[in-house]
C-alpha positions as semicolon CSV with decimal commas, in nm:
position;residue;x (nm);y (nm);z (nm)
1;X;4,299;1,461;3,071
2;X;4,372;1,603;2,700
3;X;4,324;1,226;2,605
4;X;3,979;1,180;2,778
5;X;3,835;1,495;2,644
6;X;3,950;1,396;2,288
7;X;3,802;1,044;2,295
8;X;3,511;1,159;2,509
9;X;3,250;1,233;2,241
10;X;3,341;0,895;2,057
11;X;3,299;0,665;2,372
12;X;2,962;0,823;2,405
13;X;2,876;0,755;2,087
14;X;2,986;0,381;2,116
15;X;2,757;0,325;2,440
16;X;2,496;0,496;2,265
17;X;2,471;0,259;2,013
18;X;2,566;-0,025;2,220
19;X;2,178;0,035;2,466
20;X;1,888;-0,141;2,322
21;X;1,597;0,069;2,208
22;X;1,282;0,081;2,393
23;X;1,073;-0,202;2,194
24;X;0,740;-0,218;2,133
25;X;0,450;-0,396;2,317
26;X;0,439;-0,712;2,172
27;X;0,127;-0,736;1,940
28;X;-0,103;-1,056;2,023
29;X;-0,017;-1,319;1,761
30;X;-0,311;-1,331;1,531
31;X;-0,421;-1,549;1,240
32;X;-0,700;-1,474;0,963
33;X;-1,031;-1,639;1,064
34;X;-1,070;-1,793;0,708
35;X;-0,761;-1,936;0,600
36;X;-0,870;-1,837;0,206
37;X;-0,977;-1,480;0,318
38;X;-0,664;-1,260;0,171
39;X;-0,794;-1,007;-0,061
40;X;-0,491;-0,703;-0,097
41;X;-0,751;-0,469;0,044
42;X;-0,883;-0,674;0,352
43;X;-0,553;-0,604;0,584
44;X;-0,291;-0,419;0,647
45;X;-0,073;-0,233;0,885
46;X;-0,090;0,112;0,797
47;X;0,186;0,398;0,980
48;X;0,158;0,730;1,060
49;X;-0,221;0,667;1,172
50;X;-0,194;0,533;1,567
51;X;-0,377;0,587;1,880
52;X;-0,030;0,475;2,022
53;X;0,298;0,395;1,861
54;X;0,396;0,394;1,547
55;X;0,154;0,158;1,369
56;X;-0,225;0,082;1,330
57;X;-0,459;-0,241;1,185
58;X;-0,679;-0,144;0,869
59;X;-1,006;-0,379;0,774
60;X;-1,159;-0,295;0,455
61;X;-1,484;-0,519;0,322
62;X;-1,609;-0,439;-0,007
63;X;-1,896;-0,660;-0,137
64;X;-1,896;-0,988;-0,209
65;X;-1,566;-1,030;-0,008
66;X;-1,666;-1,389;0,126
67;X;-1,401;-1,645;0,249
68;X;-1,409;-1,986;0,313
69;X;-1,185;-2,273;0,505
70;X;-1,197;-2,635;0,570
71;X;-1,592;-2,757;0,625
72;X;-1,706;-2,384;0,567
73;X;-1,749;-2,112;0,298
74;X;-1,865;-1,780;0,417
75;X;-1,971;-1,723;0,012
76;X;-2,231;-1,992;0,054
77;X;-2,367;-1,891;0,363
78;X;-2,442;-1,528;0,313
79;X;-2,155;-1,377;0,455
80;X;-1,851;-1,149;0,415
81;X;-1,555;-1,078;0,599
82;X;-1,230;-0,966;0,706
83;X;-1,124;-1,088;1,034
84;X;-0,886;-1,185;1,261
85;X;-0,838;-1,466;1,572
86;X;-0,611;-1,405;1,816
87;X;-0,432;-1,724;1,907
88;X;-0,447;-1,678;2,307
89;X;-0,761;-1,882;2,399
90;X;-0,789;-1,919;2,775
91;X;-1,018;-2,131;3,004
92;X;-1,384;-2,086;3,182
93;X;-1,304;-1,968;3,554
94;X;-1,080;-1,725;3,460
95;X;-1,090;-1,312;3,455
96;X;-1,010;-1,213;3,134
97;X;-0,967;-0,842;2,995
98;X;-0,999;-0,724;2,618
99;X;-0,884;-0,347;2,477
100;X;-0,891;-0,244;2,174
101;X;-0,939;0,131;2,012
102;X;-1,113;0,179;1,716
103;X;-1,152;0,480;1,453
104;X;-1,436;0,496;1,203
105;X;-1,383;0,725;0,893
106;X;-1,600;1,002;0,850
107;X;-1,783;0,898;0,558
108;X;-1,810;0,516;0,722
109;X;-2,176;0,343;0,618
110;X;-2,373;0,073;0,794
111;X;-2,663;-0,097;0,698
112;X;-3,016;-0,098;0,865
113;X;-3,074;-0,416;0,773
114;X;-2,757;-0,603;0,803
115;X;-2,536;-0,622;1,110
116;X;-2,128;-0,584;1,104
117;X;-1,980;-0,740;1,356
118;X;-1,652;-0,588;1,473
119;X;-1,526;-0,794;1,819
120;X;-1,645;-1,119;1,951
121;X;-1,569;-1,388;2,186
122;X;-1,653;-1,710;2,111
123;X;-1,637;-2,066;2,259
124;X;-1,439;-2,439;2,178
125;X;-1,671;-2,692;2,220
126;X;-1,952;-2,518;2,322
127;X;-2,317;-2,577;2,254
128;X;-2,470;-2,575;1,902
129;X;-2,802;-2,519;1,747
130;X;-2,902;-2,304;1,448
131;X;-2,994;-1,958;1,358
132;X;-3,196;-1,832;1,053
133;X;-3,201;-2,198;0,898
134;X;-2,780;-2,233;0,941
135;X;-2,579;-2,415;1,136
136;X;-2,469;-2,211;1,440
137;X;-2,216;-2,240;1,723
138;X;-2,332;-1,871;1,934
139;X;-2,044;-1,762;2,087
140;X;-2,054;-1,525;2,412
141;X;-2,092;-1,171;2,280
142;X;-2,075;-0,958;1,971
143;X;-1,938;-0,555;1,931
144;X;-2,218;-0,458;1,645
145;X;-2,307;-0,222;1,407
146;X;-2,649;-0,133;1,268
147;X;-2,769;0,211;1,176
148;X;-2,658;0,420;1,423
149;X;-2,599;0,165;1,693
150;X;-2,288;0,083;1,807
151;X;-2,423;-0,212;2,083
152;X;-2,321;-0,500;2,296
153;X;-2,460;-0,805;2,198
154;X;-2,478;-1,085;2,444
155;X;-2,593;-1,434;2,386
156;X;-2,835;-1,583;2,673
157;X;-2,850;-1,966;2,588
158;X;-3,104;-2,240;2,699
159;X;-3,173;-2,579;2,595
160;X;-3,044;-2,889;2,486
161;X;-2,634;-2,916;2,386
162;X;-2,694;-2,976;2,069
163;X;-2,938;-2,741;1,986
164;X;-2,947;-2,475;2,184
165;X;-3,197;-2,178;2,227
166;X;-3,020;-1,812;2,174
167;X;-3,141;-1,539;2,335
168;X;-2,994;-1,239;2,276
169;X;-2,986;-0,895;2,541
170;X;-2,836;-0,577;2,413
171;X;-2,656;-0,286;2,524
172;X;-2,570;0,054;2,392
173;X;-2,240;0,178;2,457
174;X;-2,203;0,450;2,179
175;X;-2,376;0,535;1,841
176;X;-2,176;0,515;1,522
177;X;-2,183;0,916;1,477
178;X;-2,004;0,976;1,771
179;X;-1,759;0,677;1,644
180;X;-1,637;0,859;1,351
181;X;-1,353;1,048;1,246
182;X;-1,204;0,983;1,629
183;X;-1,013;0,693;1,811
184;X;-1,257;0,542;2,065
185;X;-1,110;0,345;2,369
186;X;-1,306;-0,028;2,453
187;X;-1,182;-0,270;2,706
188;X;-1,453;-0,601;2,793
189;X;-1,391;-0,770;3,051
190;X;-1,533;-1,158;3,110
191;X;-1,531;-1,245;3,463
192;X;-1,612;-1,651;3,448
193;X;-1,432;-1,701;3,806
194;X;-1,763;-1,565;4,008
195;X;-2,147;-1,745;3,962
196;X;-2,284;-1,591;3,790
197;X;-2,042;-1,457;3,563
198;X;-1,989;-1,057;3,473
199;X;-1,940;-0,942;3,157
200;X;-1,851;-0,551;3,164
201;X;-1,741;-0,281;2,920
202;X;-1,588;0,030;2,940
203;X;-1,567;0,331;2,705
204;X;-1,319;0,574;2,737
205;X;-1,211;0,462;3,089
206;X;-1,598;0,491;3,196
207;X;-1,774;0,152;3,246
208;X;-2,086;0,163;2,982
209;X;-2,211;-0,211;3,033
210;X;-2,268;-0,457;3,294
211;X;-2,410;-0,783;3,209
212;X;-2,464;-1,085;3,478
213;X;-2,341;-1,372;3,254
214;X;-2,527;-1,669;3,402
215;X;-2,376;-1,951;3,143
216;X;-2,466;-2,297;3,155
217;X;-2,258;-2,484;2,979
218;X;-1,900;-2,524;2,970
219;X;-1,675;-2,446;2,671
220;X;-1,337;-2,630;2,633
221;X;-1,201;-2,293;2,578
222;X;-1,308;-1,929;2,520
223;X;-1,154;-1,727;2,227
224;X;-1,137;-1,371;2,082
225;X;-1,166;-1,248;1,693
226;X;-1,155;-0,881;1,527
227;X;-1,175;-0,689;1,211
228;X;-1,545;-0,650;0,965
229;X;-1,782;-0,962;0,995
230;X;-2,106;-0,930;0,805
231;X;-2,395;-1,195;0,807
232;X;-2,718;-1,256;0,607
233;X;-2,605;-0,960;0,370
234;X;-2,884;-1,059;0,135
235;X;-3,108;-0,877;0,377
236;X;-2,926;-0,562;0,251
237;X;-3,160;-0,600;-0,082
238;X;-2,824;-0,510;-0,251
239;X;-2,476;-0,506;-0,266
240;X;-2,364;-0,383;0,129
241;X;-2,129;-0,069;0,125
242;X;-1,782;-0,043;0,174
243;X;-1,682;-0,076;0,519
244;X;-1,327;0,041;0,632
245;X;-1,188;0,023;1,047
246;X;-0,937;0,099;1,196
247;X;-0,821;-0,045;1,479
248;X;-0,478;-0,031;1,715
249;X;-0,390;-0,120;2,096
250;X;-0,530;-0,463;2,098
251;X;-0,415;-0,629;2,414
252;X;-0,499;-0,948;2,652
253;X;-0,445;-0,965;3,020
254;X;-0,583;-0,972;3,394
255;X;-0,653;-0,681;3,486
256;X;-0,778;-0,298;3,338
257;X;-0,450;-0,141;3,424
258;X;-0,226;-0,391;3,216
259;X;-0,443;-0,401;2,892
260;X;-0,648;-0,033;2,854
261;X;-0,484;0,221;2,667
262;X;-0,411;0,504;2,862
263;X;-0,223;0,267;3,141
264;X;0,027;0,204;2,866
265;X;0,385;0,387;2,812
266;X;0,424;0,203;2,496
267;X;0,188;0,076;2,134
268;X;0,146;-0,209;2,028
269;X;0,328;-0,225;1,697
């Protein structure tokens, strides 16, 4: 007995060490948008600053922070960004849920002029056409910013394949002043197994937008990018402000409970 209470502390110690620590969610493997799109400012994981865990996602834009990749150059087609894609693209007839929380600083600046574009699905092999005199290939919906709109943007297409009519409808799930100097909870969810399709959003656990997605034509694939994307920033009639957001809990899955925020025992990290 003399021997067990002497060794006692020690074998605790020794099975302490031996259990695994409770990881992590896995974070969604990711990829910059532009492959030559790496200023030191643009991204970074940033501690201490987390609507869960122990780690959040920083964006910064500053102007004239264009990139460019293989067949396409954001610096010669009025545009600036920092952005990621998330390398999980998944197929039409599927019900696919989105979450992400963002935080705006408290001296955060949009234009009036020139949208930012801060989430957005898009589609593989969909339909093409063109939009203010440039190429386009509209995706399904935008998360923008203008003024004091914080808005849904969804993309109502007509027309021929290869050059394609885009309509746009808009929602209004917040304004930017009640964005800042908080974390803000989003989770979309795309609903393509049901004609017509749904498109929905919900704010802070309370759904905010509804959208009857009646899509026509077929993408190979659907997929989902994040972070500061500005367009047509010469309508700015200068140089567009610094734009810095946060953003942490980004998740993927099938249903509300497994990707929104306040479901979760663990971050994302």
């Amino acid at each position: 007995m003399r021997l067990f209470n002497l060794f006692a502390p020690l074998l605790m110690a020794l099975l302490m060490t031996a259990l695994p620590e409770r990881a992590d969610a896995q974070r969604l493997p990711v990829e910059r948008s532009m492959k030559f799109n790496t200023t030191d400012h643009g991204f970074a994981k940033v501690k201490g600053f987390s609507r869960l865990g122990k780690r959040a996602q920083r964006f910064e834009v500053r102007a004239g922070d264009c990139g460019w990749d293989d067949g396409w150059s954001d610096c010669d087609n009025d545009r600036e960004r920092s952005e990621l894609y998330v390398k999980k693209d998944w197929r039409a007839g599927t019900d696919q849920w989105i979450a992400f929380s963002i935080y705006l600083p408290e001296d955060f600046r949009t234009s009036s002029r020139v949208r930012t574009t801060v989430g957005q699905v898009k589609m593989k092999g969909g339909p093409t056409g063109f939009t203010g005199g440039y190429p386009s290939e509209p995706g399904v919906f935008q998360m923008e910013m203008l003024g004091n709109r914080y808005f849904l943007r969804v993309h109502v297409l007509s027309g021929p394949f290869d050059n394609v009519r885009n309509d746009i409808k808009d929602y209004n799930p917040a304004s930017i002043s009640e964005l800042r100097g908080k974390w803000t909870d989003f989770v979309v969810r795309l609903n393509t197994k049901t004609a017509p399709a749904t498109l929905e959003v919900f704010k802070n656990g309370t759904r905010v937008a509804l959208h009857n997605y009646n899509q026509n034509y077929a993408p190979k694939a659907y997929y989902f990018k994040y972070g500061i994307y500005r367009s047509f920033v010469s309508q700015h009639r200068g140089p567009m402000p610094t734009q810095v957001v946060f953003f942490d809990e980004v998740r993927m899955g099938k249903s509300y409970d497994k990707v929104a925020v306040e479901k979760q025992r663990r971050g994302v990290d």
